[in-house]
GUTOR-208886 format. One record per residue: residue in one letter; x, y, z of N, C-alpha, C, O in turn. Coordinates in steps of 0.2 Angstrom, whole numbers, padded with zeros to 4 digits, always signed. Each point is the difference from the previous one (the first is absolute). Example, Ala and Ser with C-alpha at 12.3 -4.5 7.8 and 13.67 -1.06 7.14 Angstrom:
2
a+0066-0028+0039-0004+0006+0000+0004+0006+0000+0005-0001+0003 s-0007+0006-0007+0004+0006+0001-0004+0005+0003+0003+0006+0001 
This chain:
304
x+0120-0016+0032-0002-0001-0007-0002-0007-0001-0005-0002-0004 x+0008-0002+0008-0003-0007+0002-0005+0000-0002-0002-0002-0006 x-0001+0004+0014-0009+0000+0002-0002+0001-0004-0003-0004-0002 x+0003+0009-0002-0004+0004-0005-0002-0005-0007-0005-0001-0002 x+0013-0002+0000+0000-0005-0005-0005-0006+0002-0003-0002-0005 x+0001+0000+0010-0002-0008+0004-0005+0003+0001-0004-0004+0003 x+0001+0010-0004-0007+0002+0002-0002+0002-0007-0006-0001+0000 x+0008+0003-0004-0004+0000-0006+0000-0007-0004-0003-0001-0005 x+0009-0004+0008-0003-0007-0004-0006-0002+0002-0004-0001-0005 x+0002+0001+0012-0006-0003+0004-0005+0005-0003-0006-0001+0001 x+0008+0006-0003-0006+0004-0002-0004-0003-0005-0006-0001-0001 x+0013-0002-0005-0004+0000-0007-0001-0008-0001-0003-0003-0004 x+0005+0000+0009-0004-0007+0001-0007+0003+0003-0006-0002-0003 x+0006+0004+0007-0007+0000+0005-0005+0004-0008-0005-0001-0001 x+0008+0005-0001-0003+0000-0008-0003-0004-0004-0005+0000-0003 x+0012-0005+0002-0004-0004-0004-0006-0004+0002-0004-0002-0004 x+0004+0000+0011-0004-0004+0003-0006+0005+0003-0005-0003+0001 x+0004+0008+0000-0005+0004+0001-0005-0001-0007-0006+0001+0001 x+0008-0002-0006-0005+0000-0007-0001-0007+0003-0006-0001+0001 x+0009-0004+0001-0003-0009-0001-0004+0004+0006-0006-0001-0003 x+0004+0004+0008-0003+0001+0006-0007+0002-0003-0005-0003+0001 x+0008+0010-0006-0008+0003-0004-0005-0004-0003-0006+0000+0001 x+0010-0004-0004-0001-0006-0005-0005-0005+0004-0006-0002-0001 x+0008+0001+0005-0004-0006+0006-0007+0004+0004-0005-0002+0000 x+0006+0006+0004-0002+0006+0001-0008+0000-0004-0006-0002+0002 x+0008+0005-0010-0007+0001-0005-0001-0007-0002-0006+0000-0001 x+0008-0006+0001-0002-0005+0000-0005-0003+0003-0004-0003-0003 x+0004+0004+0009-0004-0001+0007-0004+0004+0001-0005-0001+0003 x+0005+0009-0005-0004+0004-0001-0007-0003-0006-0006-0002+0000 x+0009+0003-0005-0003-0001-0005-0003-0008-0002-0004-0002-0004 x+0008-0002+0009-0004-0008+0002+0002-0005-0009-0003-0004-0001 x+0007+0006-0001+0004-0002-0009+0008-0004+0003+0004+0000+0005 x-0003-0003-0011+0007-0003-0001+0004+0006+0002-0002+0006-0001 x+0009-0007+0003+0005+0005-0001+0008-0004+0003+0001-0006+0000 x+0001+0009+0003+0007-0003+0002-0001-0003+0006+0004-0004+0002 x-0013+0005+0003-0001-0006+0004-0003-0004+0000-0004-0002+0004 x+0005+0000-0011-0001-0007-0001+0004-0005-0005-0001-0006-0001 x+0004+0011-0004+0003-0001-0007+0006-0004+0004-0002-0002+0006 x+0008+0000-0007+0006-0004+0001+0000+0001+0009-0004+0002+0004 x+0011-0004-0004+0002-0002+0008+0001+0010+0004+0005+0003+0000 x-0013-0002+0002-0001+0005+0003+0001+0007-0004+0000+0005+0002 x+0002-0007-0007+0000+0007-0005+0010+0002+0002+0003+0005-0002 x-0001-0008+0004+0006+0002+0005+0005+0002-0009+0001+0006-0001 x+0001-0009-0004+0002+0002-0006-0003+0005-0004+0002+0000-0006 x-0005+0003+0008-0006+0007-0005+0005+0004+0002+0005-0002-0004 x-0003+0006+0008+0004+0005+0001+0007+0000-0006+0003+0004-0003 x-0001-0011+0004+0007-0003-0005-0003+0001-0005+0002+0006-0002 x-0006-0008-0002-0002-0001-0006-0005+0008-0003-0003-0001-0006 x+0003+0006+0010-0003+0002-0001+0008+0006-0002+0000+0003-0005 x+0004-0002+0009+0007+0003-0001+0003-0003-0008+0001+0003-0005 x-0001-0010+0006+0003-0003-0007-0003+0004-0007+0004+0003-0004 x-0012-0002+0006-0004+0000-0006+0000+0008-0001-0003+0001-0006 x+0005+0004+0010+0000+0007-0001+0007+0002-0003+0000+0004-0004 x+0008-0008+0008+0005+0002-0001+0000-0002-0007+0003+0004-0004 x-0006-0012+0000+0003-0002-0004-0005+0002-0007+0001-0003-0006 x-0005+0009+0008-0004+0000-0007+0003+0005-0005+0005+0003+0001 x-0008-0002-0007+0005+0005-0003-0001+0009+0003-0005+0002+0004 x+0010+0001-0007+0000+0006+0003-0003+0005-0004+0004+0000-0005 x-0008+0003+0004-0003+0005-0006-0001+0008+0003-0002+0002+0006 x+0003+0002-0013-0002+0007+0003-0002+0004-0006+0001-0001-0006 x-0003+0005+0008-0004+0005-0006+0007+0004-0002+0004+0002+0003 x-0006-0001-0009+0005+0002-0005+0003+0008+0001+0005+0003-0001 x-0015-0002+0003+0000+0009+0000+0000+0001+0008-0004+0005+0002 x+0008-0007+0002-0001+0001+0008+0008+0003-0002+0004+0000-0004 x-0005+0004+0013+0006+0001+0001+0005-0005+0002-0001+0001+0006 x+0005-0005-0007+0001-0006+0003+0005+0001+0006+0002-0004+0003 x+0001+0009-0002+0004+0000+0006-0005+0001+0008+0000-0002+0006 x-0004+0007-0010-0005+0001+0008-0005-0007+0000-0004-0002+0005 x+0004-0001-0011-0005-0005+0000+0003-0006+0002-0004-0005+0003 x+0011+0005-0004+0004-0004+0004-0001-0001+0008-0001-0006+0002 x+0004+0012+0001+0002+0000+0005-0005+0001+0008+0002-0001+0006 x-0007+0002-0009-0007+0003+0004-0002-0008+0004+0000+0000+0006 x+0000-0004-0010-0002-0007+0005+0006-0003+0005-0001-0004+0004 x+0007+0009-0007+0008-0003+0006-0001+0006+0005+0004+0001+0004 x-0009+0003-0005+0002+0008+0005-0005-0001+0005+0000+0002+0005 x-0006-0007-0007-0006+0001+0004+0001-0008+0004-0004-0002+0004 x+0007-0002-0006+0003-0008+0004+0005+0003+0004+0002-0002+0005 x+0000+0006-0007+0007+0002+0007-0003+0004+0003+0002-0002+0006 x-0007+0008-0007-0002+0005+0006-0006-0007+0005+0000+0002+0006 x-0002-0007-0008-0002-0005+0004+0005-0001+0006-0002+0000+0005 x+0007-0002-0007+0005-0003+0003+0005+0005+0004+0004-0002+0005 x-0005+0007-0006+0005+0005+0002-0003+0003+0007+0004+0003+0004 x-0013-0004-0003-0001+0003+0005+0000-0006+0007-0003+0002+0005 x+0006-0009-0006+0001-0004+0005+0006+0003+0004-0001+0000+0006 x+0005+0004-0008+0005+0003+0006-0003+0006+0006+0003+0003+0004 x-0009-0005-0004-0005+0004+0005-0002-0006+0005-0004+0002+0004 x+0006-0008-0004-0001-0003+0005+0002-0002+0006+0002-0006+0000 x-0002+0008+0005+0002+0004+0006+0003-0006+0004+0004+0002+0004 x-0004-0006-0003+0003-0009+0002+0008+0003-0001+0003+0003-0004 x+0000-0007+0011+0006-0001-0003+0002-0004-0003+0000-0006+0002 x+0004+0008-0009+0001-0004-0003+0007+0004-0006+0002-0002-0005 x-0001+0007+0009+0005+0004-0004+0001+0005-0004+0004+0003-0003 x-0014-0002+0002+0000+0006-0004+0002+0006+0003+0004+0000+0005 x-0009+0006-0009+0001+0005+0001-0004+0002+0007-0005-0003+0000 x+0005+0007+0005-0005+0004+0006-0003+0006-0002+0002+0005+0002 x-0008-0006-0007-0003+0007-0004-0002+0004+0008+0000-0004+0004 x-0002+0008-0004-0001+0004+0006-0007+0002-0003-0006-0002+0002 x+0008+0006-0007-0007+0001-0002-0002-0006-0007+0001+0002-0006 x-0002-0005+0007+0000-0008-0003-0006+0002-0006+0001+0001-0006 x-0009+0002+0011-0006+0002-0006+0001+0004-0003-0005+0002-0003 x+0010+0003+0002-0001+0004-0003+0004-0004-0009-0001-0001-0006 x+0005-0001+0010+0005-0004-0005-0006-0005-0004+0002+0000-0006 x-0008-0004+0008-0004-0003-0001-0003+0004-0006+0002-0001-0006 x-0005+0005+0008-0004+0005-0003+0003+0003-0007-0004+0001-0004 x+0010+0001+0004+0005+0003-0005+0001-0006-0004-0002+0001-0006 x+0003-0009+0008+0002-0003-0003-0008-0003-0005+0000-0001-0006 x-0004-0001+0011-0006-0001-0008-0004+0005-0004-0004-0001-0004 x+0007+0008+0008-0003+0003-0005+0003+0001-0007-0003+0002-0005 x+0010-0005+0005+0005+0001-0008-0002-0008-0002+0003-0002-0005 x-0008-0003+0007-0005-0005-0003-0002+0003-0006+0002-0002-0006 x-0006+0006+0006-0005+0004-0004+0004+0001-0008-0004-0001-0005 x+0012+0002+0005+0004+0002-0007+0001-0005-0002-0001+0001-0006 x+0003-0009+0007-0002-0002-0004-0005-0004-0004+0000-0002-0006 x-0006+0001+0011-0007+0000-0004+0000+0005-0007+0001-0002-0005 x-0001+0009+0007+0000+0006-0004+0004-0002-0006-0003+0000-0006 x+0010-0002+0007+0005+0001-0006-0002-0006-0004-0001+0000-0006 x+0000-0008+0009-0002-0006-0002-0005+0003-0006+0002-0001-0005 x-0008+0004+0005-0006+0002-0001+0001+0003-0007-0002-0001-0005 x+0007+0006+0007+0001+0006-0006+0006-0002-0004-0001+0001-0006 x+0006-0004+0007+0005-0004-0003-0002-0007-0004+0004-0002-0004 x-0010-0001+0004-0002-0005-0002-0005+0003-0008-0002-0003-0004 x+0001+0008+0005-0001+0005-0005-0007-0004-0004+0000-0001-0006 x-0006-0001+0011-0005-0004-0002-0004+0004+0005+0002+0000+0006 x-0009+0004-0010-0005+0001+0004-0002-0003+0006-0001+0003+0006 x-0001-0010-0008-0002-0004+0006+0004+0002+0006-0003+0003+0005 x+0012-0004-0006+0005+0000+0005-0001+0006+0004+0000+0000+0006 x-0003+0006-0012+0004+0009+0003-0009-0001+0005+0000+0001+0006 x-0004-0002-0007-0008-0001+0005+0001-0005+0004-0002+0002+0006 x+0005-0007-0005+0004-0005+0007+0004+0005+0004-0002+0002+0005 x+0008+0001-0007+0005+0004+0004-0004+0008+0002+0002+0003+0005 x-0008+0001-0010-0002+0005+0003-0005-0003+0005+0000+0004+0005 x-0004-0009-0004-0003-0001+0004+0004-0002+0006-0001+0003+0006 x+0006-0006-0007+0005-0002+0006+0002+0007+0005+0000+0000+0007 x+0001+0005-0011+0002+0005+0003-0004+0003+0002+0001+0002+0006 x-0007-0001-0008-0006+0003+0002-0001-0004+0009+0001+0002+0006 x-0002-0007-0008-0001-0004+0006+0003-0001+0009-0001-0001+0006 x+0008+0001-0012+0008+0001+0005-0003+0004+0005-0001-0001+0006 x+0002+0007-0010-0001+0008+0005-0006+0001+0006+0000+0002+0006 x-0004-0004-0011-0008+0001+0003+0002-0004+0007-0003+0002+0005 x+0005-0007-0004+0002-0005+0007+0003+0001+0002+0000-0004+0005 x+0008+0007-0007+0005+0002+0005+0000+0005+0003+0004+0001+0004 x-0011+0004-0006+0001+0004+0006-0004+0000+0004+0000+0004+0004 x-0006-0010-0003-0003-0004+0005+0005-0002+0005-0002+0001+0006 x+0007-0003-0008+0005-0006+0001+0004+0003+0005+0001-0003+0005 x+0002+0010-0007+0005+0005+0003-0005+0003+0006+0003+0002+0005 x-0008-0002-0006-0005+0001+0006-0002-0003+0005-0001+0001+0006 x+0001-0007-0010-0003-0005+0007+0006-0002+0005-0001-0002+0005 x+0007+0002-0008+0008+0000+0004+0000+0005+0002+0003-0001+0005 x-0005+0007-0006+0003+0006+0004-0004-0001+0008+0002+0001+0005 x-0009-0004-0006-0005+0000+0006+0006-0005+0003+0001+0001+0006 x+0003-0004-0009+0002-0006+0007+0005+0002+0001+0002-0002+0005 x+0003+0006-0008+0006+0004+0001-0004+0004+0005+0003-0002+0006 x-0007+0006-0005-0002+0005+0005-0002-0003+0008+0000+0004+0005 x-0002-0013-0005-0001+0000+0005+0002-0003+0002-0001+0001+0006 x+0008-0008-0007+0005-0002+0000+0006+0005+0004+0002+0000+0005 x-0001+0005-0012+0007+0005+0001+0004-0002-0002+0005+0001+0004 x-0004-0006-0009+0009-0001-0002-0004-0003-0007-0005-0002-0002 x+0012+0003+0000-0002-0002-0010+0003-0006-0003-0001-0002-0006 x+0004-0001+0011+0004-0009-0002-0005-0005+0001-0005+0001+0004 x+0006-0007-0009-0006-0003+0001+0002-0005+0007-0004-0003+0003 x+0013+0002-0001+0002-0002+0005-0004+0003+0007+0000-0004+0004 x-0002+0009-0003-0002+0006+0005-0009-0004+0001-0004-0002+0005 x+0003+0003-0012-0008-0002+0002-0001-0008+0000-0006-0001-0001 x+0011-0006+0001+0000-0005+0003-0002+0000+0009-0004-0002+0003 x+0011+0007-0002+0001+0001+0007-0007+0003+0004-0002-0001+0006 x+0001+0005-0010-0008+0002+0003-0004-0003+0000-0005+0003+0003 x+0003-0008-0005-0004-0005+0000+0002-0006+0004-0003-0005-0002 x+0006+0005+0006+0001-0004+0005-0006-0004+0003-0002-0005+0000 x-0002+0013+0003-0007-0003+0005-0006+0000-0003-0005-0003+0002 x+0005+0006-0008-0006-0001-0004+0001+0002-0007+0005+0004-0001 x-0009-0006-0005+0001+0002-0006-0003+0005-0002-0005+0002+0003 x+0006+0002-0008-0001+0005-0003-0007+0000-0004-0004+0005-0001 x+0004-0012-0001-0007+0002-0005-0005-0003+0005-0004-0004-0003 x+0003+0005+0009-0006+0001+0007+0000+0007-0002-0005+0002-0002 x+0011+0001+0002-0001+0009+0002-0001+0004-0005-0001+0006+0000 x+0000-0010-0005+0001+0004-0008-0007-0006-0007+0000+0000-0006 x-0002-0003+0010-0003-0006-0005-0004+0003-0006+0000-0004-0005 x-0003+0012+0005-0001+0003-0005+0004+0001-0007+0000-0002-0006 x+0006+0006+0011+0005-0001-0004+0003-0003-0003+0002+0000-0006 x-0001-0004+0011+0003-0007-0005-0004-0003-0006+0003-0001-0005 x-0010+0000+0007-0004-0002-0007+0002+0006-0006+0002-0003-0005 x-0002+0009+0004+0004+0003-0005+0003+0001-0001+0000+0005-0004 x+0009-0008+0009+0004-0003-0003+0001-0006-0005+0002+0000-0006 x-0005-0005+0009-0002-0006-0003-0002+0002-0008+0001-0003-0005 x-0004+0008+0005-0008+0001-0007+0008+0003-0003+0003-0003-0004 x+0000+0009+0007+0006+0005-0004+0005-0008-0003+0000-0002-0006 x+0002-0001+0009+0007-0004-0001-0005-0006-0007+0003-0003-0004 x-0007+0002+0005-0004-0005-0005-0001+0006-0006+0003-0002-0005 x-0005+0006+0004+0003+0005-0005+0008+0004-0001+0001+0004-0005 x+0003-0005+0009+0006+0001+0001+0004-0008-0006+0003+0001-0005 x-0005-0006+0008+0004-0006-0002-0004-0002-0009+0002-0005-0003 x-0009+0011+0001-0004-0005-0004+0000-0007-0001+0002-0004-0003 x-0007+0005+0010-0002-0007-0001-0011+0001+0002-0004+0004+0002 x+0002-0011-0005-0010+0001+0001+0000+0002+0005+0004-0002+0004 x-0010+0007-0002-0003+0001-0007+0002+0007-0003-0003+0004-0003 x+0012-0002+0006+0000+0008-0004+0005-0003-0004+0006+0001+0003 x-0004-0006-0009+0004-0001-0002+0000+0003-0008+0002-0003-0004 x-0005+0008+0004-0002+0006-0007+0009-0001-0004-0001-0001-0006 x+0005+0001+0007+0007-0001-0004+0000-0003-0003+0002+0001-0006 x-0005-0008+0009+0000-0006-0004-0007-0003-0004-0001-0006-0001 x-0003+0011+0000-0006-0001-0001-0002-0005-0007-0002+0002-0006 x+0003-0009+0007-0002-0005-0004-0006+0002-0005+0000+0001-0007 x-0004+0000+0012-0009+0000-0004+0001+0008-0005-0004+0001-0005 x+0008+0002+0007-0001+0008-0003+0007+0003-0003+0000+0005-0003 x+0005-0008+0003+0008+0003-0002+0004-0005-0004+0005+0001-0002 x-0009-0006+0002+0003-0007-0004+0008+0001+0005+0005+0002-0003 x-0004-0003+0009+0005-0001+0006+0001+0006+0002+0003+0000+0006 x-0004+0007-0010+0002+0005+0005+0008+0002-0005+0001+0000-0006 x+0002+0004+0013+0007+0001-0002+0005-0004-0004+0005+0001-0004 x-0008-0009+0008+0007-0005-0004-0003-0002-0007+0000-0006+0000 x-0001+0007-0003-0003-0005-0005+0003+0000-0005-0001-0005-0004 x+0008+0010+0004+0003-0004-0004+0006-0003+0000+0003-0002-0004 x-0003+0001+0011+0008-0005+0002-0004-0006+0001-0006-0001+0000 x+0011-0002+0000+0001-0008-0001+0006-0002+0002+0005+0003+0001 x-0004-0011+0001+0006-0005+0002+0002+0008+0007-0003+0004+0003 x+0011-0006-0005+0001+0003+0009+0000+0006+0001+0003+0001+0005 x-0007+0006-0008-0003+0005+0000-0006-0001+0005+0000+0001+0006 x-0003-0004-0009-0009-0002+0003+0003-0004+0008-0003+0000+0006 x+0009-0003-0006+0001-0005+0004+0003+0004+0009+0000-0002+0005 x+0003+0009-0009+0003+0003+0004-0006+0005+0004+0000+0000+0006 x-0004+0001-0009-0007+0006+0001-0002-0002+0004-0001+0003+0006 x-0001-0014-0008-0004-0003+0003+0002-0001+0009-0004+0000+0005 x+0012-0001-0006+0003+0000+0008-0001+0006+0005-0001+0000+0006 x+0001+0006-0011+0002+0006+0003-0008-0001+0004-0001-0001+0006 x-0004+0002-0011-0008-0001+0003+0002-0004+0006+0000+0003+0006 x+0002-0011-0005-0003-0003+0005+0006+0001+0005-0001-0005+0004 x+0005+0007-0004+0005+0000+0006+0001+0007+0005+0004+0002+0005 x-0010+0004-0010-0004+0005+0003-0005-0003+0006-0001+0003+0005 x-0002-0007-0005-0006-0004+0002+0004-0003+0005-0001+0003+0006 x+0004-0007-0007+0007-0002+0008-0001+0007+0006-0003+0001+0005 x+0008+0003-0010+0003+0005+0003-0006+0006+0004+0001+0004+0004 x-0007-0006-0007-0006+0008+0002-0002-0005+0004-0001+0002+0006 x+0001-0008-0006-0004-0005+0008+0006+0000+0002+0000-0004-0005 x+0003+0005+0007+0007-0001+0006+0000+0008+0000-0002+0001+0006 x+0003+0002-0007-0002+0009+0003-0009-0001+0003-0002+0004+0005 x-0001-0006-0007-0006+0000+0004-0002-0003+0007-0004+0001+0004 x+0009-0007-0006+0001-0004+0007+0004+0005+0005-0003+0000+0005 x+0008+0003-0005+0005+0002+0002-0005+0008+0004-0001+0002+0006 x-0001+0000-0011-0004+0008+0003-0006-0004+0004-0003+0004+0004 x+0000-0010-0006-0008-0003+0003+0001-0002+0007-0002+0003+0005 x+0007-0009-0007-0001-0005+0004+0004-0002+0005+0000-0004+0005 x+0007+0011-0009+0008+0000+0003+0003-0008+0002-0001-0005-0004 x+0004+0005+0010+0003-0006-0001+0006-0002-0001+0003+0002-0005 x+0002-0007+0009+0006+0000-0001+0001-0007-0006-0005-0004+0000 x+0010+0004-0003+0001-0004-0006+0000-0006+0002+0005-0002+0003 x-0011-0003-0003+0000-0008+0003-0007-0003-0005-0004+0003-0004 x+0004-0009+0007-0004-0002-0005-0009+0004+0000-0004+0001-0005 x+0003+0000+0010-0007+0004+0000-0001+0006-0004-0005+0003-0003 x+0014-0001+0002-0002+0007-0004+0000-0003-0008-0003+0005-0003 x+0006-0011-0001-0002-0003-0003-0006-0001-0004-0002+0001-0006 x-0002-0006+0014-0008+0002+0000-0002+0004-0002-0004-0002-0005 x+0004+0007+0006-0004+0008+0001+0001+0002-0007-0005+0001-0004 x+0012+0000+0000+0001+0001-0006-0005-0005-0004-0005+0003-0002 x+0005-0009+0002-0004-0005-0004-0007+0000+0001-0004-0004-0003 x+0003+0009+0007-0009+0002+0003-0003+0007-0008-0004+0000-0004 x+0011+0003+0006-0001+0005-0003+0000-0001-0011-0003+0002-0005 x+0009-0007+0005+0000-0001-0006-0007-0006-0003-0002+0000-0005 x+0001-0004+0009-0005-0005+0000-0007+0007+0000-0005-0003-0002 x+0004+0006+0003-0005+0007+0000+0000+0003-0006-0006+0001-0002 x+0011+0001-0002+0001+0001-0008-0002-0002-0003-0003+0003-0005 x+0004-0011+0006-0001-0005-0005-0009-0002+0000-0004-0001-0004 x+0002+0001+0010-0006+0000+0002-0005+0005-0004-0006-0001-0002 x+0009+0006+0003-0004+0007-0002-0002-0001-0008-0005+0002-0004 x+0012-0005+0003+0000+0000-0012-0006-0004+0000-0004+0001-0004 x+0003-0008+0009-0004-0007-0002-0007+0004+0001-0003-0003-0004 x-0001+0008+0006-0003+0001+0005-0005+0007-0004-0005+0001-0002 x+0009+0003+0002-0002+0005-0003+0001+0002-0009+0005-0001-0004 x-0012+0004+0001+0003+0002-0005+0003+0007-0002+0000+0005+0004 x+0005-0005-0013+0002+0007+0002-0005+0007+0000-0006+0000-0002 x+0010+0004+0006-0005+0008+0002+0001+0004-0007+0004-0001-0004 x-0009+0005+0004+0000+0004-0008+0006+0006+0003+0002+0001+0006 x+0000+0001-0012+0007+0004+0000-0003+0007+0003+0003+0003+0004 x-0008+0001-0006-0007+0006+0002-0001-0001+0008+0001+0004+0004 x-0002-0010-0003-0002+0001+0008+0007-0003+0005+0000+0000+0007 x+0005-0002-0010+0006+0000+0004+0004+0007+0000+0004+0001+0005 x-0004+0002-0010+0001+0006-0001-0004+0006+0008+0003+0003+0005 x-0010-0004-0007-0004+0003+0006+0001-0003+0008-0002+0003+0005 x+0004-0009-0005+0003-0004+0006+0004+0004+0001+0000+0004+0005 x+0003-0004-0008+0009+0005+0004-0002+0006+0002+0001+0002+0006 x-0004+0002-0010+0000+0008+0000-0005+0002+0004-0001+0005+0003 x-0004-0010-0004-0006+0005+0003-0004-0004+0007-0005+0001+0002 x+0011-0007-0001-0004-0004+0006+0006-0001+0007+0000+0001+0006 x+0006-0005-0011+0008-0001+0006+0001+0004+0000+0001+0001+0006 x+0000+0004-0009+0005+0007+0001-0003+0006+0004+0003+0005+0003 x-0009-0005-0002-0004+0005+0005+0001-0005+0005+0003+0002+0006 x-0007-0008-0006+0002-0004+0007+0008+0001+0004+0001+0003+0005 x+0004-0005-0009+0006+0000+0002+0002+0008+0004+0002+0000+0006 x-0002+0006-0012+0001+0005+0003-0003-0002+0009+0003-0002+0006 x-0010+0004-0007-0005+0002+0007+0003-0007+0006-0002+0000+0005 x+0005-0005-0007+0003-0005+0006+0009+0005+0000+0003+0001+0005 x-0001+0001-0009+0008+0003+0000-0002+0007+0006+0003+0003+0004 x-0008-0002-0006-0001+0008+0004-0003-0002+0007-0001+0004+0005 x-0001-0009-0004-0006-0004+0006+0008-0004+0005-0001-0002+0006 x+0006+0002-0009+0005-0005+0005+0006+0005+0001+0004+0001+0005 x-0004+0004-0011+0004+0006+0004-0001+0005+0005+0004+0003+0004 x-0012-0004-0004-0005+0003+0008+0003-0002+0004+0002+0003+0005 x-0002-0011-0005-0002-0003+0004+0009-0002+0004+0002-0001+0006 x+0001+0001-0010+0008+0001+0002+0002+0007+0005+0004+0001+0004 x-0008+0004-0006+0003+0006+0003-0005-0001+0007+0002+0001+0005 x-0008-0001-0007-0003-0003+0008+0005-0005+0004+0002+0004+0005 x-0001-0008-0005+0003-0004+0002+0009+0002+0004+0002-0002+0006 x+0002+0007-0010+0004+0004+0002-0001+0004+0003+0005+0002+0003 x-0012+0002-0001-0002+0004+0003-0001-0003+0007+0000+0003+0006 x-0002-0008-0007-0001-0004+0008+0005+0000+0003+0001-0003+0005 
């Protein structure tokens, strides 16, 4: 219980400091003022930006439900933090055996509080934030459960400990680099983040599902959002690029979350009609035809 304690502090440090990381990141991208250049490295943004969300006032709509409205931003910051006990390091957690299925179970109950935030906040804008969110959820989790199933099938074991060890003499994403790219595309719609961040759609939902929380509502959403982003790059490092827990693997994480951040500076957002038709009518026939193409290829293979 230690570990688990010491590992979600470093979590939500490395949260607050992952937004100074964004922050300097679109800075550089966008070639403008920001926290790399504003005070001493921007290093007090994170502090100051906690002060300014925990200490604002707290408001809520009259005609919400306010218990589901309440509790939707502490159920979706915890279901963040809850899927760190899937990480395979000795360090005293749990030995999931079958580790992805437990992945899979766990962000698929992501989707309920989107949904409940949305409908509980009892604001049009809110209920087209959280139906888009689930619309979107779906349509990419089951990319998602496909493109895992192909590496479950060529792998043969369901821990994410199992498939480090498997990648000893070479990595996964030489043998899968297809796939991997629509992993990467599902998990950037998985975490809403640019260009599928249809949830939070600024230009079109006035923010989407949150619009009407505020102070540590908004504050809670806002961690669950980025400490998903931690946790989907350290599961992509772990199935990509494997590796035992040392600084390189580190690295590799910070390849991958420096890649999100790159993606938002870079790209603009995708229409919600052609991200819909992405899912359904281009990953999802791709995905089947590689899940039926590596099951072949698994029973050839046993046959030899």
């Amino acid at each position: 219980m230690i570990y688990y304690v010491l590992l979600l502090i470093c979590v939500l440090i490395s949260v607050a400091f992952l937004t100074l990381l964004e922050r300097k990141v679109l800075g550089y991208i966008q070639i403008r003022k920001g926290p790399n250049k504003v005070g001493f490295f921007g290093i007090l943004q994170p502090f100051s930006d906690a002060i300014k969300l925990f200490s604002k006032e707290q408001t809520w709509s009259s005609v919400s439900n306010y218990a589901l409205y309440f509790f939707s931003p502490v159920f979706m910051f915890f279901m963040s933090l809850f899927l760190w006990v899937l990480m395979p390091y000795s360090t005293g957690f749990y030995d999931f055996e079958f580790g992805f299925f437990f992945f899979l179970c766990v962000i698929s109950l992501g989707v309920y509080p989107l949904m409940v935030a949305g409908w509980s906040s009892n604001s049009k804008y809110a209920l087209l934030g959280g139906l888009r969110a689930v619309a979107q959820t779906i349509s990419y989790e089951v990319s998602l459960a496909l493109v895992l199933m192909s590496f479950i099938i060529m792998v043969g074991e369901y821990s994410l400990e199992d498939f480090t060890e498997f990648q000893t003499s070479y990595y996964l994403i030489f043998m899968f680099f297809m796939l991997s790219l629509v992993w990467i595309v599902s998990c950037l719609a998985e975490m809403n983040r640019t260009p599928f961040d249809f949830a939070e759609g600024e230009s079109e939902l006035v923010s989407g599902f949150n619009v009407e929380y505020s102070a540590g509502g908004f504050a809670l959403l806002f961690l669950g959002e980025y400490s998903m982003i931690i946790l989907m790059s350290t599961v992509m490092t772990m199935l990509f690029l494997g590796g035992s827990l040392n600084i390189l693997f580190f690295f590799k994480v910070g390849i991958f979350i420096t890649l999100v951040l790159w993606l938002r500076g870079t790209f603009p957002r995708y229409r919600y009609d052609k991200l819909m038709s992405l899912a359904w009518k281009s990953i999802l026939p791709f995905t089947l035809h590689c899940l039926f193409m590596y099951m072949g290829v698994k029973v050839f293979m046993e046959i030899l």
